[in-house]
Backbone as CSV, one residue per row, in Angstrom:
resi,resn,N_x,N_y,N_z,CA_x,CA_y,CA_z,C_x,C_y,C_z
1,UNK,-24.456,-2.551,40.772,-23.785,-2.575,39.497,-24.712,-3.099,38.401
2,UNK,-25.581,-4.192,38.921,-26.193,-4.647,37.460,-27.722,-3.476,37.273
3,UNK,-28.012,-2.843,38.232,-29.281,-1.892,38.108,-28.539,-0.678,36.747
4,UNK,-27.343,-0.335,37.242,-26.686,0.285,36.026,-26.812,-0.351,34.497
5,UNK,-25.939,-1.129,34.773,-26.560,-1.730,33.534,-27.409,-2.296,32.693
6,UNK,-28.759,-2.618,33.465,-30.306,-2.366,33.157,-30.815,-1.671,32.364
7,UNK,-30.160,-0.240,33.139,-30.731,0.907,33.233,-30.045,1.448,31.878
8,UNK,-29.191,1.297,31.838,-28.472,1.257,30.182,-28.856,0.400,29.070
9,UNK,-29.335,-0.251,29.208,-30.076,-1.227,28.046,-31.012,-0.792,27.896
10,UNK,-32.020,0.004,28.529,-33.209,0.189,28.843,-33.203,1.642,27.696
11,UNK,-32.319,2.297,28.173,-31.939,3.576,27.589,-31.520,3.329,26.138
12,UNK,-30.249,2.515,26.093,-30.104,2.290,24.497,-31.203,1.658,23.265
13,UNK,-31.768,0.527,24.482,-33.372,0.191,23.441,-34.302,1.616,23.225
14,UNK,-34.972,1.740,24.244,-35.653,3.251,24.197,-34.829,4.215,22.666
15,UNK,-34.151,4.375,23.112,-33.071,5.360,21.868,-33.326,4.606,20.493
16,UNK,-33.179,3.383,20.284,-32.831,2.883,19.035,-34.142,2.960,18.709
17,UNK,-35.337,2.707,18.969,-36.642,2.771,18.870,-37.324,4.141,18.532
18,UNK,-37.201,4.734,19.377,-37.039,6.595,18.569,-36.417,6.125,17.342
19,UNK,-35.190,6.077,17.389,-34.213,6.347,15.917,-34.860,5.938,14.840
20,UNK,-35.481,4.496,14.888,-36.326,3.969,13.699,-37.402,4.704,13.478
21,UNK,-38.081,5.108,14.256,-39.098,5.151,14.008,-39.607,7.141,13.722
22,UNK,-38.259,7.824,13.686,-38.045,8.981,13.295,-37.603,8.839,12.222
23,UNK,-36.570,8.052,11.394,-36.370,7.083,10.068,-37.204,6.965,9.247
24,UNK,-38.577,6.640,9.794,-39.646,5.776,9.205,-40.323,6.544,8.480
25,UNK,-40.681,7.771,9.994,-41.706,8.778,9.689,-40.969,9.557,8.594
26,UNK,-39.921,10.069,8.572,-39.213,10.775,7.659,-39.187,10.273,6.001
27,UNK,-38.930,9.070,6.046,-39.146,8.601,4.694,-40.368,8.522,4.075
28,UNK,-41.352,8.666,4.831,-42.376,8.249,4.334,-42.980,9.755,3.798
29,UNK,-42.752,10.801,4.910,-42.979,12.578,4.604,-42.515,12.315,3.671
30,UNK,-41.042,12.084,2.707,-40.411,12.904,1.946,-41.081,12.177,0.698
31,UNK,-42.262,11.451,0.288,-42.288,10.831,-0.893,-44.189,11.399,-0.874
32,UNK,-44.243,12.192,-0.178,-46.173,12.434,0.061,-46.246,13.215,-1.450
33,UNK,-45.761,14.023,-2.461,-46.109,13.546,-3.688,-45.550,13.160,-4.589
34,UNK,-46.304,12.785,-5.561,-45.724,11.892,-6.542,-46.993,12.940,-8.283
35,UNK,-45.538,13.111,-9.060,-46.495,13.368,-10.388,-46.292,13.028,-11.576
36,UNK,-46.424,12.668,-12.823,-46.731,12.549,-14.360,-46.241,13.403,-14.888
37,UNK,-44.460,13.567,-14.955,-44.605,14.901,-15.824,-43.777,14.361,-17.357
38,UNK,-44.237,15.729,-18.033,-44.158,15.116,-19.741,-43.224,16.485,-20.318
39,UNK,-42.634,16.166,-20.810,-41.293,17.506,-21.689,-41.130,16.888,-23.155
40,UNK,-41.412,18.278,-23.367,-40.293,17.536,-24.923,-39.712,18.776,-25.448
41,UNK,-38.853,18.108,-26.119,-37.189,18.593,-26.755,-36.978,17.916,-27.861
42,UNK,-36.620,19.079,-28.924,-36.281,18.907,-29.748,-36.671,17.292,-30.814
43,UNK,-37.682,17.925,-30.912,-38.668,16.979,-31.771,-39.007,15.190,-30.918
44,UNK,-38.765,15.271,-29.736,-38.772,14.348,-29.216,-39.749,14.640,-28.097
45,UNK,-40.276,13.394,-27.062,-41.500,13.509,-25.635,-40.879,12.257,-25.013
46,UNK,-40.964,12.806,-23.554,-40.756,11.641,-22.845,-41.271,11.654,-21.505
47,UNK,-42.319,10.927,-20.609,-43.491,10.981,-19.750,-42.326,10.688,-18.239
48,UNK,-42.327,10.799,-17.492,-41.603,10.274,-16.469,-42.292,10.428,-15.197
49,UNK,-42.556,9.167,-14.098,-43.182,9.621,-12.813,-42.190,10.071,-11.875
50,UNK,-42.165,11.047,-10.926,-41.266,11.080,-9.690,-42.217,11.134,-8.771
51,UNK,-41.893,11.536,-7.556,-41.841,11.242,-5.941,-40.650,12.530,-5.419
52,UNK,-41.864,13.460,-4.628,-40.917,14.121,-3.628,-41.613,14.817,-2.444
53,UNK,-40.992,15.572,-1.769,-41.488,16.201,-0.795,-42.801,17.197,-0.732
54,UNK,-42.239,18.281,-2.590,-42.991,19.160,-2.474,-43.316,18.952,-3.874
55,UNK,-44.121,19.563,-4.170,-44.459,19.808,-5.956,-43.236,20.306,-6.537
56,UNK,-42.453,21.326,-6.046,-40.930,21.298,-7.102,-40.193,20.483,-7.219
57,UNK,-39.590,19.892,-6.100,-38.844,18.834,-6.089,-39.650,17.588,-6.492
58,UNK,-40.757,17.368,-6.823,-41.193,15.976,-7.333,-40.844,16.536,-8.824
59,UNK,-41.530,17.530,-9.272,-41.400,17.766,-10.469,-40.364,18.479,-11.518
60,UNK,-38.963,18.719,-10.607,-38.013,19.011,-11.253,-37.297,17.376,-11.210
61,UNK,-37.190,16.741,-10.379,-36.873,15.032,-10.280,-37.149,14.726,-11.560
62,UNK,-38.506,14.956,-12.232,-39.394,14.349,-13.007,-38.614,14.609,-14.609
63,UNK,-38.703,15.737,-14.308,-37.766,16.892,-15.163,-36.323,16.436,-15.618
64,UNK,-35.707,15.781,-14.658,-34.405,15.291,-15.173,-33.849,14.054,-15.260
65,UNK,-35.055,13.090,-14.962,-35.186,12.021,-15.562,-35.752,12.430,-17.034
66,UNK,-36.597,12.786,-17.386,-36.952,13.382,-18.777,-36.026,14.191,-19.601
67,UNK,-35.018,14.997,-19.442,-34.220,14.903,-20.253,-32.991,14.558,-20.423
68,UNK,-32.665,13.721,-19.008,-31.538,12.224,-19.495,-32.071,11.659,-20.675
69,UNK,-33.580,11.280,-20.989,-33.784,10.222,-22.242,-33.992,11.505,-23.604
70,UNK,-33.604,12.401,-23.276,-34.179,13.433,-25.056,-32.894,13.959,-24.833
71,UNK,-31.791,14.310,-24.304,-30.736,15.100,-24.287,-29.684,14.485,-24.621
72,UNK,-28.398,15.040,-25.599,-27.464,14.221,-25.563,-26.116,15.401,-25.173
73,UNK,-25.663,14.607,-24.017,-24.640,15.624,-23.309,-24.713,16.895,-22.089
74,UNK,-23.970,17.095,-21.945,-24.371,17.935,-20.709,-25.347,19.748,-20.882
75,UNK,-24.643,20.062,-22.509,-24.931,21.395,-23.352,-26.595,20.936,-23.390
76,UNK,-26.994,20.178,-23.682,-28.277,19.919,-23.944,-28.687,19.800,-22.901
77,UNK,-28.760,19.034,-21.774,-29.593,19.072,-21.056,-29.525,19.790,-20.029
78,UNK,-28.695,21.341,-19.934,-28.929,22.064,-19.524,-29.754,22.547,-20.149
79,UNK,-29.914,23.087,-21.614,-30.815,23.704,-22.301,-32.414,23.078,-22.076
80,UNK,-32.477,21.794,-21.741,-33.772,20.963,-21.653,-33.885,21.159,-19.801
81,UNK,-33.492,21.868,-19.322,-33.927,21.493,-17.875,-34.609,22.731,-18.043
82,UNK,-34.171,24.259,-18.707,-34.768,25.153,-18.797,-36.219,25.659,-19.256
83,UNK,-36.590,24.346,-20.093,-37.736,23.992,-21.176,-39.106,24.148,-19.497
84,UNK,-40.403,24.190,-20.209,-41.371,23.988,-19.308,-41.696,22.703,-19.950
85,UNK,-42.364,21.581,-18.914,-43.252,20.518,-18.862,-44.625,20.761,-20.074
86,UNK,-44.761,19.683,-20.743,-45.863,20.281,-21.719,-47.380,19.405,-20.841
87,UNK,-46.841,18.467,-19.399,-47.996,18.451,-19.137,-47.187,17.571,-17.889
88,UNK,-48.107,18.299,-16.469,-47.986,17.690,-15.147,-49.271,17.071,-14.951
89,UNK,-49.104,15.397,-14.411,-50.574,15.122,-13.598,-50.310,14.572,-12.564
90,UNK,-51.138,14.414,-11.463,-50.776,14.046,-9.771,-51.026,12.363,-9.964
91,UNK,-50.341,11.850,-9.348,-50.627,9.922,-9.484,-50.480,9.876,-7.987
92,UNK,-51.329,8.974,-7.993,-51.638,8.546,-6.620,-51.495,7.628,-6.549
């Protein structure tokens, strides 16, 4: 009876140890880039860094942190998500 239950501790540590450490690795993939991007709208500029997986998703992130601060309302910053970046740079 107690080899069972050994043998189950053994298993649930083992397991939880994977789990972290598939956690770990994962978080750390999803932030490999990071860029500088710059928009402006309507007579306004605003620089913002993000962090993402791929170059779109870092730089649409980037993108809508940048026109939360130049947009007012939802009409606008749809119109500002459509805008191109007037300048991307890679930060390391």
């Amino acid at each position: 009876m107690t080899n069972k239950s050994d043998s189950t501790k053994w298993i649930i540590g083992i397991g939880a140890v994977v789990f972290v450490g598939v956690l770990i690795f994962l978080s750390m993939r999803q932030t490999q880039q990071k860029y500088e991007v710059c928009l402006a709208f309507k007579g306004g500029s605003h620089c913002a860094t993000s962090s993402g997986s791929t170059y779109d998703e870092a730089v649409r992130s980037a993108e809508d942190i940048d026109c939360q601060y130049l947009a007012n309302g939802r009409d606008e910053t749809m119109v500002c998500l459509t805008g191109t970046p007037t300048s991307v740079k890679t930060v390391q």
